[in-house]
FIKOLZA-1660 file (N, C-alpha, C; in steps of 0.1 Angstrom, whole numbers, plus 5000, padded with zeros to 4 digits):
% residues 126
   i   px   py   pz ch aa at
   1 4449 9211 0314  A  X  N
   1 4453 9225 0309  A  X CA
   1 4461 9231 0320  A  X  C
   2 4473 9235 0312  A  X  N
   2 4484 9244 0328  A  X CA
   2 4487 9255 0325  A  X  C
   3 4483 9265 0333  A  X  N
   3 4483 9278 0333  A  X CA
   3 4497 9285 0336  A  X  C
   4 4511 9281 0337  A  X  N
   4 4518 9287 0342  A  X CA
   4 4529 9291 0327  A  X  C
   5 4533 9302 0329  A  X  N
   5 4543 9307 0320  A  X CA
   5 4555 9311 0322  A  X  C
   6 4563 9302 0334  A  X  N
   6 4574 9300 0343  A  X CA
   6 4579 9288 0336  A  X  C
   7 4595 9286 0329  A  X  N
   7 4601 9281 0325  A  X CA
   7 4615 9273 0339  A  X  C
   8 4611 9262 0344  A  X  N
   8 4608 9253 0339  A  X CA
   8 4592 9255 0351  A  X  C
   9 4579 9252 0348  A  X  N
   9 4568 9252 0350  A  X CA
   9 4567 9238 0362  A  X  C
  10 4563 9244 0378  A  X  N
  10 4557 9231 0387  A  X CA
  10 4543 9228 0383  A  X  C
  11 4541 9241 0382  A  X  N
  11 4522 9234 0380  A  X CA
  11 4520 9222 0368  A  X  C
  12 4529 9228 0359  A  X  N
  12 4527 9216 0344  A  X CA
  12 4534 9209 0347  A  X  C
  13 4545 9204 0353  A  X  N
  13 4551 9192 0362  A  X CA
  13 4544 9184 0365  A  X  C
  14 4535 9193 0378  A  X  N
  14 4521 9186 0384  A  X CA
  14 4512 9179 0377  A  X  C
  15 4507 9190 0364  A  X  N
  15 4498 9183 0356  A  X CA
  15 4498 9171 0346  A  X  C
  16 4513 9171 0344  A  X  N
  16 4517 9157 0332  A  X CA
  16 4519 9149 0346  A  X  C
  17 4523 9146 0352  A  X  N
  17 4523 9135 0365  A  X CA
  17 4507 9129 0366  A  X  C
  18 4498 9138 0369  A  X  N
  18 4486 9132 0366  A  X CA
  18 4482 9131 0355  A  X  C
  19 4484 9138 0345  A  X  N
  19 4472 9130 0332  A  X CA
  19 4483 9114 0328  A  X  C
  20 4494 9112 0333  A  X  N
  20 4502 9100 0332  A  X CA
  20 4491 9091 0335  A  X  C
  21 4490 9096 0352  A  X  N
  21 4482 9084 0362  A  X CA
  21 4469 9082 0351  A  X  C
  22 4462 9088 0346  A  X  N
  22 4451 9089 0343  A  X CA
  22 4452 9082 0330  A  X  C
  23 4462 9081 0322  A  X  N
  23 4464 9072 0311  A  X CA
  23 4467 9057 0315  A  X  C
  24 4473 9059 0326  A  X  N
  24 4476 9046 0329  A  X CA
  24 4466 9037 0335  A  X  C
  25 4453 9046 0341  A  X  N
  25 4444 9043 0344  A  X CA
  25 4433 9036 0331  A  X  C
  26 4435 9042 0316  A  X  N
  26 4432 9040 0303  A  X CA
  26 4421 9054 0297  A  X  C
  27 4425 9062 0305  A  X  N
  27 4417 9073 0297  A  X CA
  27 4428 9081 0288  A  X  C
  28 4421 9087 0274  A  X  N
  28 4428 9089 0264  A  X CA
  28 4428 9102 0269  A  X  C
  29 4442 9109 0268  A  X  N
  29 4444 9121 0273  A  X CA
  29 4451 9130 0260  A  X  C
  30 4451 9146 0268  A  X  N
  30 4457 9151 0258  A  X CA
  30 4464 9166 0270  A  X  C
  31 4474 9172 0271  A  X  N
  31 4475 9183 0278  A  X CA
  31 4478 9197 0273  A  X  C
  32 4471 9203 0275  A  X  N
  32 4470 9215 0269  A  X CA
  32 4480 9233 0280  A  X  C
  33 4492 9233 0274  A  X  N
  33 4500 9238 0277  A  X CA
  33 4500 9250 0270  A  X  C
  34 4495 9258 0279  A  X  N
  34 4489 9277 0278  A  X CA
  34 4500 9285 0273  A  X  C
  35 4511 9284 0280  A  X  N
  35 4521 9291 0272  A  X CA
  35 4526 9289 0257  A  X  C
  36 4524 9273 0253  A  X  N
  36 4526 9271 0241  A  X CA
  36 4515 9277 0233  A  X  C
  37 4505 9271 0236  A  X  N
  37 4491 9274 0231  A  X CA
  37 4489 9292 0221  A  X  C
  38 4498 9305 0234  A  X  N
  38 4500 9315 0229  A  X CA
  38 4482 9324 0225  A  X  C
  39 4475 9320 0234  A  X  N
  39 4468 9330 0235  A  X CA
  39 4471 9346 0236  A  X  C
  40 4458 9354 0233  A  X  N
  40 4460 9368 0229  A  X CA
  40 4455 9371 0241  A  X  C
  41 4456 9381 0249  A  X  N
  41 4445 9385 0260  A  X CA
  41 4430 9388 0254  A  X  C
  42 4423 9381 0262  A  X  N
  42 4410 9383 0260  A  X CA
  42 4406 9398 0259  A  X  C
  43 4397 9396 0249  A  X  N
  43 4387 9408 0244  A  X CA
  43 4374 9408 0234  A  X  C
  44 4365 9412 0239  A  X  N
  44 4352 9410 0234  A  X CA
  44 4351 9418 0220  A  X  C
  45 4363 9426 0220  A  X  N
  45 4366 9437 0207  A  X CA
  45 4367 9430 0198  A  X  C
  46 4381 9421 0196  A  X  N
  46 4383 9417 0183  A  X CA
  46 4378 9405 0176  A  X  C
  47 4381 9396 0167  A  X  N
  47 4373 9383 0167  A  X CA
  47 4383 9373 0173  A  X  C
  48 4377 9361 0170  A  X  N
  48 4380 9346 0178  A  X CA
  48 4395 9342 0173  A  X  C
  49 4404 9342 0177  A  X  N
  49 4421 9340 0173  A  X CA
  49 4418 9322 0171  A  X  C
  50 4426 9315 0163  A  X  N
  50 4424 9303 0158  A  X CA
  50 4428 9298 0172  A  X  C
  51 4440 9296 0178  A  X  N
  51 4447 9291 0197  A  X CA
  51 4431 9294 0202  A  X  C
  52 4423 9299 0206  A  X  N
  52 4413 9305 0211  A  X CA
  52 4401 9293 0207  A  X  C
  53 4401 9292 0192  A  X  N
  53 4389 9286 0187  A  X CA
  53 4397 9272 0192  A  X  C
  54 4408 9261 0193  A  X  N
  54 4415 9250 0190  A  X CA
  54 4414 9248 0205  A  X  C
  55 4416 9253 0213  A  X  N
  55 4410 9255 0227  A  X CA
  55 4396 9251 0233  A  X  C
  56 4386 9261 0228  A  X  N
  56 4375 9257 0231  A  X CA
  56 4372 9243 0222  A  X  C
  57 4374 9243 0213  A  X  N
  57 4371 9229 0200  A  X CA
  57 4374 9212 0215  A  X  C
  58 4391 9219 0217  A  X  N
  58 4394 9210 0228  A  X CA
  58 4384 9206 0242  A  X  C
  59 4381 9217 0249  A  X  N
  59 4377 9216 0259  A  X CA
  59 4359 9207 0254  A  X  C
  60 4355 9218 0243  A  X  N
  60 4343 9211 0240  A  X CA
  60 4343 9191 0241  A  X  C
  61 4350 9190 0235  A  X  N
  61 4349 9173 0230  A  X CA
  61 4355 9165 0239  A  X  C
  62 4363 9174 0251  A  X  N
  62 4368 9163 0263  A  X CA
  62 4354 9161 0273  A  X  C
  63 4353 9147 0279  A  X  N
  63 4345 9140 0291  A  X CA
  63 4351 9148 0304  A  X  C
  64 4361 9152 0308  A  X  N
  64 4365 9162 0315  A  X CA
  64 4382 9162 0315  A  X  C
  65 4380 9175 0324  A  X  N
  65 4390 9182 0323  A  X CA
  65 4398 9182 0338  A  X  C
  66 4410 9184 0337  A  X  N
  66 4420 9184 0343  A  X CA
  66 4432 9197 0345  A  X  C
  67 4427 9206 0355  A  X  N
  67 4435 9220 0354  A  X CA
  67 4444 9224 0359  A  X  C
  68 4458 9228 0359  A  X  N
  68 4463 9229 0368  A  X CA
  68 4471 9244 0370  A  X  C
  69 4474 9253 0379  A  X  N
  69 4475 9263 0378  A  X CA
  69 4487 9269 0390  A  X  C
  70 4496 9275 0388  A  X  N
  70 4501 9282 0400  A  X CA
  70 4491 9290 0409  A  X  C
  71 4491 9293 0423  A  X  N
  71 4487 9304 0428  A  X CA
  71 4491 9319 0429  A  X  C
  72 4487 9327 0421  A  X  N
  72 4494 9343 0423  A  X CA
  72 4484 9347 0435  A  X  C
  73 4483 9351 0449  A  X  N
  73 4480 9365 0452  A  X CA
  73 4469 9359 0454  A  X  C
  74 4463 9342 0462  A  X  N
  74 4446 9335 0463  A  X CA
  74 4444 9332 0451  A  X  C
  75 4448 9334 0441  A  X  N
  75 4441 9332 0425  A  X CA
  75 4450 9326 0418  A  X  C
  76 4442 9317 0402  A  X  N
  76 4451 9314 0393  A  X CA
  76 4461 9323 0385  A  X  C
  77 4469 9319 0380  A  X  N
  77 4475 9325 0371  A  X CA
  77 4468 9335 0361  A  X  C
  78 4475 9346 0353  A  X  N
  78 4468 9355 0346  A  X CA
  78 4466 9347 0334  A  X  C
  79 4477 9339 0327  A  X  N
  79 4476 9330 0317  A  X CA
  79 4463 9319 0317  A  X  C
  80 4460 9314 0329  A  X  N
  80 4451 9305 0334  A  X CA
  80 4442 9316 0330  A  X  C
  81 4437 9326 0337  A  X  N
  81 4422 9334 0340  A  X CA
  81 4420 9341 0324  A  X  C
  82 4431 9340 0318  A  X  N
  82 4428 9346 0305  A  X CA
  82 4420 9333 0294  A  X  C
  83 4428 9318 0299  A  X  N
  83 4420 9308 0288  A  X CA
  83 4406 9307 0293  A  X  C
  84 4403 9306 0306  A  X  N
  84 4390 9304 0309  A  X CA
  84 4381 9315 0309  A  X  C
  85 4392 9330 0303  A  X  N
  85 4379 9343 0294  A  X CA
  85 4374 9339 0285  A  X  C
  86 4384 9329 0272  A  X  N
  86 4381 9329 0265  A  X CA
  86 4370 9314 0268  A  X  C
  87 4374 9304 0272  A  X  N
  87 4362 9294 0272  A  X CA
  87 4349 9299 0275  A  X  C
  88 4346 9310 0285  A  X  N
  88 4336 9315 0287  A  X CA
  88 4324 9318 0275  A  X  C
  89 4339 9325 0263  A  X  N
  89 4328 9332 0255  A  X CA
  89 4328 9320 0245  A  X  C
  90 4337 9312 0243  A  X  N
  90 4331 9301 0234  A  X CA
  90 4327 9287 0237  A  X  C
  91 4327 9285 0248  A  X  N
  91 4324 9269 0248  A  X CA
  91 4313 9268 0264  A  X  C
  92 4299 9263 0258  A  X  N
  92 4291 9257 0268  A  X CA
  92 4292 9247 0272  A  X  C
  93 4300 9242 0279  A  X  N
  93 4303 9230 0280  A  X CA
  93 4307 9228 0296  A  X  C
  94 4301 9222 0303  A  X  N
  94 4302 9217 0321  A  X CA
  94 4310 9205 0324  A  X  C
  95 4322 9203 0319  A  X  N
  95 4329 9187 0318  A  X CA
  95 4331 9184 0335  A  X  C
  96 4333 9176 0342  A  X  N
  96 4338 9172 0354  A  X CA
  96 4354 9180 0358  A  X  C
  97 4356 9190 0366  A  X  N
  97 4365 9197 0369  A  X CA
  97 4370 9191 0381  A  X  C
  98 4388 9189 0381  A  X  N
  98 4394 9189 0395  A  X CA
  98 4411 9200 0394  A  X  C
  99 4408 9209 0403  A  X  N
  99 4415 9221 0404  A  X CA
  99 4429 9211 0414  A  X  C
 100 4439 9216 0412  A  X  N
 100 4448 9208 0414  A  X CA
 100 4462 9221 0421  A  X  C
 101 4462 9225 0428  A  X  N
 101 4473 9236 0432  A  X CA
 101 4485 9236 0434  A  X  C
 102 4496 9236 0429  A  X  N
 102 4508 9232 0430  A  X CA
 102 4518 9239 0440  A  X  C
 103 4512 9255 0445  A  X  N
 103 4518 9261 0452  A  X CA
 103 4512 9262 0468  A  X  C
 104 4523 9262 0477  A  X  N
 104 4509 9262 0489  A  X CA
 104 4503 9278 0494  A  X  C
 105 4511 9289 0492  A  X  N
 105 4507 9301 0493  A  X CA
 105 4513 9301 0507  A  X  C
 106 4508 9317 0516  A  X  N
 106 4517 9318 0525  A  X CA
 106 4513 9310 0540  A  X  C
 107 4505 9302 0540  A  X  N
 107 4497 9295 0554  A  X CA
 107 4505 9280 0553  A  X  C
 108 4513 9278 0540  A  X  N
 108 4520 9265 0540  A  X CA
 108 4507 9255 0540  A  X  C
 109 4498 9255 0529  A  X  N
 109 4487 9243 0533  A  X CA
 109 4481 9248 0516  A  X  C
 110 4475 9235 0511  A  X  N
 110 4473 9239 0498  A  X CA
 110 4462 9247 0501  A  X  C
 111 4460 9254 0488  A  X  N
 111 4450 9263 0485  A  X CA
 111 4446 9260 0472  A  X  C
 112 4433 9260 0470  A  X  N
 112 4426 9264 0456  A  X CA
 112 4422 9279 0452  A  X  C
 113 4426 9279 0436  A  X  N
 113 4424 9295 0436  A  X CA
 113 4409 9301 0442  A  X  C
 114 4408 9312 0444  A  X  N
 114 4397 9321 0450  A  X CA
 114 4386 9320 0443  A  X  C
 115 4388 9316 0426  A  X  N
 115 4378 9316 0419  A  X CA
 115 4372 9306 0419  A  X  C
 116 4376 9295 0418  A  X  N
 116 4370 9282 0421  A  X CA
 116 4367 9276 0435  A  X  C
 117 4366 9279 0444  A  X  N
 117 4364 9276 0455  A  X CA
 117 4373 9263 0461  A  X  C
 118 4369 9260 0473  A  X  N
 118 4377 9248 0480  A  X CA
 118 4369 9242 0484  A  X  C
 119 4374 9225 0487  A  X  N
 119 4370 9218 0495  A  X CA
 119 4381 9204 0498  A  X  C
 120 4377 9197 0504  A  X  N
 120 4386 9182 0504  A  X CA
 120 4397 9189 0504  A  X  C
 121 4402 9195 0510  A  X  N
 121 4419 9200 0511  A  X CA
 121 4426 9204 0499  A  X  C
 122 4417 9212 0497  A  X  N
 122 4423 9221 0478  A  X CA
 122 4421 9222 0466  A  X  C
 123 4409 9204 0468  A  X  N
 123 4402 9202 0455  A  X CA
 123 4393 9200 0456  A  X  C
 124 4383 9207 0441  A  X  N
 124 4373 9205 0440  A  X CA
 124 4367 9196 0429  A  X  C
 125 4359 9192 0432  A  X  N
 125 4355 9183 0421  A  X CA
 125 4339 9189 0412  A  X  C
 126 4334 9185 0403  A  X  N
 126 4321 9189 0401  A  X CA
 126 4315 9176 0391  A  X  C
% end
C-alpha cells in the first residue's frame, strides 16, 4: 500500500521495486495505490464508501502487508494515516508489517513514521 499523492510518487517507486523483489521471490502480490484507490476522508458520520470496503476486503485476505509512505513532519502521509482510519474501523486483521521510508527527513538518516515506531534502521517488522 503507498500513501503518497505526489505525481510522479518516490515512495510508490519504492514500493513497486519491492513487491517486484517479492514476486520474484514467488509471492503473489498485488499493490494498492491510495491516490488511485480515492478514499474519502475518514469519518465515523457517514457509512462505509465501496474504495473503503475494497480496501479493507484487501488488506483482510493478504498474509501480509507491505507499506510504503512519504515522511511529512516525523509522520506518514495524510493519504497514508487516512487509509489506516479507515482499516481501523473495518478490518481486524494483524498481517506481518514492514514500514519502508522513502524520505530521510532532516538528520539525513532514514526514519520511520512516529506512528509506527523504529527499529533496524527504519524498519519495523511484526
Amino acid at each position: 500500500m503507498g500513501g503518497s499523492l505526489r505525481s510522479p510518487s518516490t515512495s510508490l517507486t519504492a514500493l513497486w521495486v519491492a513487491v517486484e523483489g517479492a514476486a520474484e521471490a514467488g509471492a503473489d502480490t498485488r499493490v494498492i495505490d491510495l491516490k488511485r484507490l480515492g478514499l474519502p476522508f475518514y469519518t465515523s458520520e457517514h457509512g462505509i464508501p465501496p474504495s473503503a470496503r475494497r480496501l479493507a476486503d484487501t488488506v483482510e485476505a493478504a498474509d501480509a502487508l507491505l507499506w510504503s509512505s512519504p515522511t511529512y513532519h516525523g509522520s506518514v502521509s495524510g493519504a497514508f494515516k487516512n487509509a489506516v482510519d479507515w482499516l481501523a474501523l473495518l478490518a481486524d486483521h494483524d498481517p506481518p508489517l514492514v514500514m519502508a521510508p522513502s524520505s530521510p527527513g532532516r538528520r539525513r538518516e532514514p526514519r520511520s513514521p512516529g506512528a509506527a515506531g523504529t527499529s533496524h534502521g527504519g524498519t519495523r517488522h511484526r
